[in-house]
C-alpha positions in Angstrom: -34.1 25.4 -18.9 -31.1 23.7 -20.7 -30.8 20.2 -21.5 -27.3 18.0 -22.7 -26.3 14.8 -22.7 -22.9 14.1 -22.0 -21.3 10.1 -22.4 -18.9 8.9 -20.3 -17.2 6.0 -21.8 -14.5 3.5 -19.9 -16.6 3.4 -16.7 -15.6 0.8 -14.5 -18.1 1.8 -11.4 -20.7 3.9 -10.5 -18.2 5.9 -8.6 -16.7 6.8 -11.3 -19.8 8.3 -12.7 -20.6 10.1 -9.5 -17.5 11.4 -9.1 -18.1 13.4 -12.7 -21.5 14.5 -12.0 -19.7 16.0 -8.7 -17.4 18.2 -10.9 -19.9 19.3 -12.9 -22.3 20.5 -10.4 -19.5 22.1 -8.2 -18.4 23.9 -11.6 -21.3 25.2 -12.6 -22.3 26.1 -9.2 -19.6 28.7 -8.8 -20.5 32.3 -8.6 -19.0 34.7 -11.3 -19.6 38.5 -12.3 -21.2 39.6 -15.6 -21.6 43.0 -16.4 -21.5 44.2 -12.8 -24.0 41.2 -11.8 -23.2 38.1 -9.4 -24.2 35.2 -11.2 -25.5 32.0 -9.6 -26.2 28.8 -11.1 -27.6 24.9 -10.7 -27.7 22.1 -12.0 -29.5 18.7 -11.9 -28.1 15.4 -12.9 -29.7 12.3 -14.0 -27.2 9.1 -15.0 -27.9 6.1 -16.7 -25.5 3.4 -17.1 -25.6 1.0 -19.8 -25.7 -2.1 -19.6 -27.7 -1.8 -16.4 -30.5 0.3 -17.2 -30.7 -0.2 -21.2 -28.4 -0.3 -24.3 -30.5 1.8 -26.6 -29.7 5.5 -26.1 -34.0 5.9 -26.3 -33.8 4.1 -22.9 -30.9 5.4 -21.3 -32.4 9.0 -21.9 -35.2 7.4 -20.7 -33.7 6.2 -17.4 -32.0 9.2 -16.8 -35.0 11.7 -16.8 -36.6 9.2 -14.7 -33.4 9.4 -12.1 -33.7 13.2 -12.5 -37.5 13.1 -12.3 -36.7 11.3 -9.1 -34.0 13.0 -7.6 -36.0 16.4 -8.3 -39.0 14.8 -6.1 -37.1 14.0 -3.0 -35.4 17.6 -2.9 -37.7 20.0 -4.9 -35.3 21.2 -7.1 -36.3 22.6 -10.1 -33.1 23.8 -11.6 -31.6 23.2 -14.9 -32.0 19.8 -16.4 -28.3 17.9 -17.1 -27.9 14.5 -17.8 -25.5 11.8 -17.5 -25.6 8.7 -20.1 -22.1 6.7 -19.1 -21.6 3.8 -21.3 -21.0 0.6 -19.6 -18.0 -0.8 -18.0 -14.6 -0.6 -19.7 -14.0 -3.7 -22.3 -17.9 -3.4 -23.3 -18.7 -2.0 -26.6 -19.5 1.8 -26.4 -22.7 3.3 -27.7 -22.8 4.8 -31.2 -23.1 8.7 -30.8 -26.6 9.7 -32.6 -27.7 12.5 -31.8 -31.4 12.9 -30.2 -34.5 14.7 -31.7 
């Protein structure tokens, strides 16, 4: 299983957020040939938004394996782990990039 982080900044509603984890999925959802092979992949999304469920990035990975904990519970999937940390709505300070160990 892979596992990334990606931080969408200038959010101004969930929707926004939604509408991103959408693309995602539906783009590495489609099918494509390698070496004479059809491959097929998945993905799984948690999202945290900050303010609203934390400022530190500790908690916001936090809150976003616990939404794709979640989320994996009520439809048994057990695909790839992605997740979503957004930054909070657009005027509010963004969170420093530091990378997680």
């Amino acid at each position: 299983n892979d596992e990334f982080i990606i931080l969408q900044t200038e959010v101004d509603r969930p929707s926004s957020v939604a509408r991103l984890s959408s693309r995602i999925i539906d783009a590495i959802g489609k099918p494509f040939d390698l070496a004479n092979c059809r491959i097929v992949m998945a993905a799984s999304i948690g999202v945290a938004m900050s303010p609203r469920d934390g400022t530190a990035a500790e908690e916001l990975v936090a809150k976003a394996k616990a939404n794709l904990k979640r989320g994996r519970s009520e439809t048994g999937e057990r695909d790839a782990i992605h997740r979503i940390i957004a930054s909070g709505p657009q005027g509010q300070k963004p969170l420093p990039f530091r990378p997680i160990t």
